[in-house]
C-alpha positions as CSV (number, residue, x, y, z in Angstrom):
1,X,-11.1,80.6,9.9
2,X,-9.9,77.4,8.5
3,X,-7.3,79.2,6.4
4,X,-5.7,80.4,9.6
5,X,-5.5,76.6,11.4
6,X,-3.4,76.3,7.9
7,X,-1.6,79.2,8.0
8,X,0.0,79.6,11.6
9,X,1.6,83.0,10.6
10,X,-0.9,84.5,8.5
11,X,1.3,85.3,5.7
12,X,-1.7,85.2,3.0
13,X,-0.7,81.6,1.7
14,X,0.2,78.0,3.6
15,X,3.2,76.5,2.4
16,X,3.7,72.7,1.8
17,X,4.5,72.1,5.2
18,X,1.7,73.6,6.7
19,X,-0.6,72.5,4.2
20,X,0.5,68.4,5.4
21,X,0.2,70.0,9.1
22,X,-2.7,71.5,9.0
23,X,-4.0,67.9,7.1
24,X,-2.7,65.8,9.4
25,X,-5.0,67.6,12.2
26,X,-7.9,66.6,10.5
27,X,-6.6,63.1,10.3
28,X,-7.1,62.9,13.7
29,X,-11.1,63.2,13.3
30,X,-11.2,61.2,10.8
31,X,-11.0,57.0,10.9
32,X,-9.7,56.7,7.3
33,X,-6.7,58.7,6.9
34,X,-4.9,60.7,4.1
35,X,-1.6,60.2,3.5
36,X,1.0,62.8,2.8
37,X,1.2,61.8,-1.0
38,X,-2.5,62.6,-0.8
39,X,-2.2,65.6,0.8
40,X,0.4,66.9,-1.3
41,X,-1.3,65.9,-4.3
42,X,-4.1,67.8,-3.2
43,X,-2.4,70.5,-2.6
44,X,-0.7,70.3,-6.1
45,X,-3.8,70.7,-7.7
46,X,-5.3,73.6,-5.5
47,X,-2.2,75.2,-6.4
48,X,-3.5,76.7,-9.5
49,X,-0.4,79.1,-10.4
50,X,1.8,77.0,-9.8
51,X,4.0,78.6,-7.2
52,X,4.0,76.0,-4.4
53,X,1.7,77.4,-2.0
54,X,-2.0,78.0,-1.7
55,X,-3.0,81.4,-1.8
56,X,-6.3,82.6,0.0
57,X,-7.8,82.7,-3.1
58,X,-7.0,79.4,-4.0
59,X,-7.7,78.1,-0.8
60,X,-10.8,79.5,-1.2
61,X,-11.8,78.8,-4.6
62,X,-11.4,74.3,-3.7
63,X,-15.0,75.0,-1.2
64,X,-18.6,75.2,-2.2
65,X,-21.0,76.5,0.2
66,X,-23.5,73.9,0.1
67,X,-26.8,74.7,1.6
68,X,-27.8,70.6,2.9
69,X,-31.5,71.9,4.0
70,X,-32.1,73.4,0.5
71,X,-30.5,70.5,-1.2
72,X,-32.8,68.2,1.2
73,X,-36.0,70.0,0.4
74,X,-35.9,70.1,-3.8
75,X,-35.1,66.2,-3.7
């Protein structure tokens, strides 16, 4: 899963470290890069109990399944 590229140890949450790690991986696809302010601002607001990490849950709760072919077909 994606949470588990994040979270090398599987400890239920990714710290702040892992969360700019686990960024910084998908900087690499990417042209236009985040930087770490980004990320951890990111991160700041996915944190929604404010404990410094992002839970599962959390983690999550920031994706939308989007369904593209159904979104396609009703436009």
């Amino acid at each position: 899963t994606v949470f588990a590229s994040f979270s090398a140890d599987l400890r239920g949450f990714v710290d702040p470290s892992e969360f700019i790690e686990g960024f910084q991986r998908i900087n690499e696809i990417f042209e236009k890069s985040l930087t770490d302010d980004q990320i951890m601002s990111i991160m700041k607001f996915l944190d929604k109990d404010g404990d410094g990490q992002i839970s599962y849950n959390e983690f999550l709760s920031a994706f939308k399944p989007v369904d593209s072919f159904a979104r396609r077909n009703s436009l």
